[in-house]
C-alpha positions as CSV (number, residue, x, y, z in Angstrom):
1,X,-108.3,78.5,66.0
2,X,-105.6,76.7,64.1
3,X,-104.2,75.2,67.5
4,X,-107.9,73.9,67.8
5,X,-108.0,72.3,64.3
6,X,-105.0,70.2,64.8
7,X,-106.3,68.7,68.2
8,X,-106.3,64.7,67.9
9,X,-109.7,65.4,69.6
10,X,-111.0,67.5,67.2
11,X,-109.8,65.4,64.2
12,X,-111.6,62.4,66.1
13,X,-115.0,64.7,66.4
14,X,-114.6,64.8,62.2
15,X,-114.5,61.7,61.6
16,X,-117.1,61.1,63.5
17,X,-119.3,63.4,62.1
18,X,-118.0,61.7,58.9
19,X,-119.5,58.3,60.3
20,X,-122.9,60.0,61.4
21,X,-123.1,61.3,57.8
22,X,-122.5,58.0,56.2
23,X,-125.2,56.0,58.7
24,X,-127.9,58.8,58.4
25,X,-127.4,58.3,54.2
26,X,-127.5,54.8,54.6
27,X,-130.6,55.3,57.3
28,X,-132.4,56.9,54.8
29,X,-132.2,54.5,51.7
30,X,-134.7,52.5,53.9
31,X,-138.3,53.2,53.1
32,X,-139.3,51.6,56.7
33,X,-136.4,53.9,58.7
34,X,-137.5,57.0,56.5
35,X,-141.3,56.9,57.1
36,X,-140.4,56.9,61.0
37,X,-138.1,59.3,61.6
38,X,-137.5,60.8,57.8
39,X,-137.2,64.5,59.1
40,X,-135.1,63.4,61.8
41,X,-132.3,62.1,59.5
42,X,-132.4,65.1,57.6
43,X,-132.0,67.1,60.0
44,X,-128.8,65.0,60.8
45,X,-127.6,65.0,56.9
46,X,-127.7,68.8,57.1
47,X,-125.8,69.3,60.5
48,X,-123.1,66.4,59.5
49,X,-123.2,68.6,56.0
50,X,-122.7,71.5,57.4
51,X,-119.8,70.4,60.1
52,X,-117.9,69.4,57.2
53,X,-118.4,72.6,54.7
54,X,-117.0,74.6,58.1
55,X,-113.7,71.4,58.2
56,X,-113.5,72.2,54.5
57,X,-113.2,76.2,54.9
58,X,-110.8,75.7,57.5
59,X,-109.1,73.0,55.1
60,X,-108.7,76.0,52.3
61,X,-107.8,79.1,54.9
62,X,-104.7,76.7,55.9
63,X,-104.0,76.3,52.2
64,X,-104.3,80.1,51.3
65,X,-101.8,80.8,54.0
66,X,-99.1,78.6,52.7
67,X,-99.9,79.6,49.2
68,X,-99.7,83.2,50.9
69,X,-96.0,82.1,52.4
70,X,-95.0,80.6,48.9
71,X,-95.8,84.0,47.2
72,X,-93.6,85.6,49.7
73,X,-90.8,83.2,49.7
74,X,-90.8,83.5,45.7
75,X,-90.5,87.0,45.3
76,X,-87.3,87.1,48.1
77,X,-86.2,84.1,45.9
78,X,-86.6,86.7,42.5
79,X,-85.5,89.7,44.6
80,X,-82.0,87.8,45.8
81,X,-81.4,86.5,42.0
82,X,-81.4,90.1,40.8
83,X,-79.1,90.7,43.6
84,X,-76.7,87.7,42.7
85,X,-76.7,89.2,39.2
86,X,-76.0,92.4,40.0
87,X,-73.2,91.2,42.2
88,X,-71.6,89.3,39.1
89,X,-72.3,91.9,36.3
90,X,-70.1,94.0,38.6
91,X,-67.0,91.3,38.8
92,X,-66.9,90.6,35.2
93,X,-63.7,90.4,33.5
94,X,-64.0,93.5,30.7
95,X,-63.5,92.3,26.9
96,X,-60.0,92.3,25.7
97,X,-58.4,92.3,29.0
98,X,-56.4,89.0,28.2
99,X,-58.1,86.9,31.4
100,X,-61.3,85.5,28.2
101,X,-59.2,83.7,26.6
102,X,-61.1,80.5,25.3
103,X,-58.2,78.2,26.5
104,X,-58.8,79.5,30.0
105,X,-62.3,78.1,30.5
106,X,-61.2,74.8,29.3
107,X,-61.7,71.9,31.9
108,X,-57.9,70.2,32.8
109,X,-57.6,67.4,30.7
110,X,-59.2,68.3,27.9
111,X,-57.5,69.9,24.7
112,X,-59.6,72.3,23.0
């Protein structure tokens, strides 16, 4: 379906539809045009209505799968944080054993 949606010929088909919808509204601002053949733009305003309600569900399915992928790639983001942390809780120097002094974390150049 989602191959489908991305057609250049499909995409073409929309904005057509789009341009249907926009005469048949203009169509039917015209008392004369109305009177004539009234039903018959309505009809057409409903169709070109519905065509792009189904363009718009299509629209938000694509959006709820990358929200679905962002979800996904955020907790493996929050999972491998916990590991990093773990990871360097495990090679901290222990208090007191001489390698935390305050003169050792001091950037070369710099007095303290």
């Amino acid at each position: 379906m989602r191959s489908l949606l991305e057609t250049r010929r499909f995409q073409w088909a929309i904005v057509a539809v789009i341009v249907v919808n926009a005469a048949t509204l203009g169509a039917e601002t015209s008392s004369v045009l109305t009177g004539h053949v009234g039903g018959f733009l309505r009809a057409v305003d409903r169709i070109t209505l519905a065509v792009n309600a189904m363009d718009e569900q299509s629209t938000s399915a694509e959006e709820q799968h990358t929200d679905d992928r962002l979800t996904v790639m955020l907790s493996e983001m929050v999972r491998l944080h916990a590991k990093l942390d773990a990871v360097l809780a495990a090679q901290a120097v222990p208090a007191g054993s001489g390698r935390d002094r305050p003169e050792d974390h001091v950037e070369a150049g710099l007095s303290p």
